[in-house]
C-alpha angles and dihedrals in degrees: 000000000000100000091046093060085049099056098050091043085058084047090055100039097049088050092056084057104041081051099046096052085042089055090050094057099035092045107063080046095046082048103044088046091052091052093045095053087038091061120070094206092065098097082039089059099042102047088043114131088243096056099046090051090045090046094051092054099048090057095041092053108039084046088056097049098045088056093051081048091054092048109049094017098063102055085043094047086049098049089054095049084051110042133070108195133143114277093030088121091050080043092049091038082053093046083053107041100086087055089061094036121106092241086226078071102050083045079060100046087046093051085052099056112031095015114112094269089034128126083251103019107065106047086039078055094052101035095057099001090235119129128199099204111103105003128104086264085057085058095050092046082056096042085050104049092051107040107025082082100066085047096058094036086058095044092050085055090050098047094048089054087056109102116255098203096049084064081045097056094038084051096056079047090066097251118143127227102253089056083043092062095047101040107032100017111037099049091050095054099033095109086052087053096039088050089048097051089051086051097049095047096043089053086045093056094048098049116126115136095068097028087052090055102030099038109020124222101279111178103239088006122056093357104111122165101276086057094045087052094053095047091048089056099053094039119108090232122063104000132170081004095058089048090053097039083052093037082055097067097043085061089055088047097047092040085054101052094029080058097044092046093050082053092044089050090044088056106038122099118262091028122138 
């Protein structure tokens, strides 16, 4: 009889919990939804010359950032889940630190490096007189450098669940490596890819603190949404109604893609 009180006062008390941190996370988008739709210069606002080229840009960057991620992101994610060498600790401490960085920080290290008076920057300037500081390119550098590692942390994840002895037997069958990684490979840890490419371009479209340093904030050019939204915020115009009516569109986005990757996942071979 005891034990039985106890157990439903742990029930209880678990669900006054669970409630509670559900609360937390539903509340700030319940909120954000009822003061768009409170406001009637919301759809201005949204279909606004300034959002929809944001917003393209946005798309087109962190797109173009998630499939340089994927390229050169997956060999190196599978070396690593098959190799043991010394070092591999200080290599998997590198793949991780720009997840941990301020990106105010990687802005900085990008500056560094590619900016004007950078190690890379300035002889690529006078050499063939291009910068990467503050152009488009400057955005995807900034998208890359912060999202690409939850990409290739994903994809190393993927590629150690995939079954060792499954490429040894398609070796002895006279398959090469390359058709082993395609065939065997690549199907078993294609949930673990597809969930790191929607990491990756979710963190690239959200990206704000390095783009802001490393790009600016260029109206048609490095301002992506995160940046509208923060220029909308502090303007004397619209205010705390221009950043909702922009944030707005961020959370459609990110339900959409956040939905077609749970079906992707659902479909895809392997999948539980």
């Amino acid at each position: 009889m005891e034990g039985a009180r106890l157990d439903r006062a742990m029930l209880a008390t678990v669900i006054l919990l669970a409630g509670g941190f559900a609360l937390f996370f539903v509340l700030p988008f319940v909120g954000l939804l009822e003061r768009a739709l409170d406001d009637s210069r919301t759809w201005d606002v949204m279909t606004s010359s300034t959002a929809l080229t944001a917003l393209r840009l946005s798309l087109i960057t962190a797109t173009t950032a998630t499939a340089i991620a994927v390229v050169f992101g997956t060999p190196v994610a599978y070396f690593l889940a098959r190799s043991r060498f010394r070092g591999r600790t200080l290599v998997d401490a590198l793949v991780d630190l720009p997840i941990v960085l301020p990106p105010t920080v990687a802005g900085v290290a990008l500056l560094t490096a590619f900016g004007r008076r950078g190690l890379l920057g300035e002889p690529i300037e006078q050499w063939t007189g291009f910068t990467f500081g503050f152009t488009t390119t400057a955005v995807v550098m900034a998208q890359l450098l912060v999202a690409a590692p939850f990409y290739v942390r994903a994809a190393i994840s993927g590629f150690e669940r995939v079954d060792v002895q499954q490429e040894r037997v398609a070796y002895t069958l006279g398959a090469s490596r390359t058709r082993t990684f395609f065939r065997v490979a690549m199907p078993q840890a294609w949930p673990a890819l597809v969930a790191g490419i929607v990491l990756c371009w979710a963190r690239a479209v959200g990206e704000l603190g390095a783009t802001l340093i490393f790009a600016g904030n260029l109206k048609g050019e490095t301002q992506t949404m995160p940046l509208a939204i923060i220029s909308a915020f502090e303007g004397t115009t619209l205010g705390l109604a221009g950043a909702i009516a922009l944030s707005l569109i961020l959370l459609a986005v990110a339900l959409a893609v956040l939905v077609v990757f749970r079906l992707t996942v659902r479909r895809a071979p392997g999948s539980l």
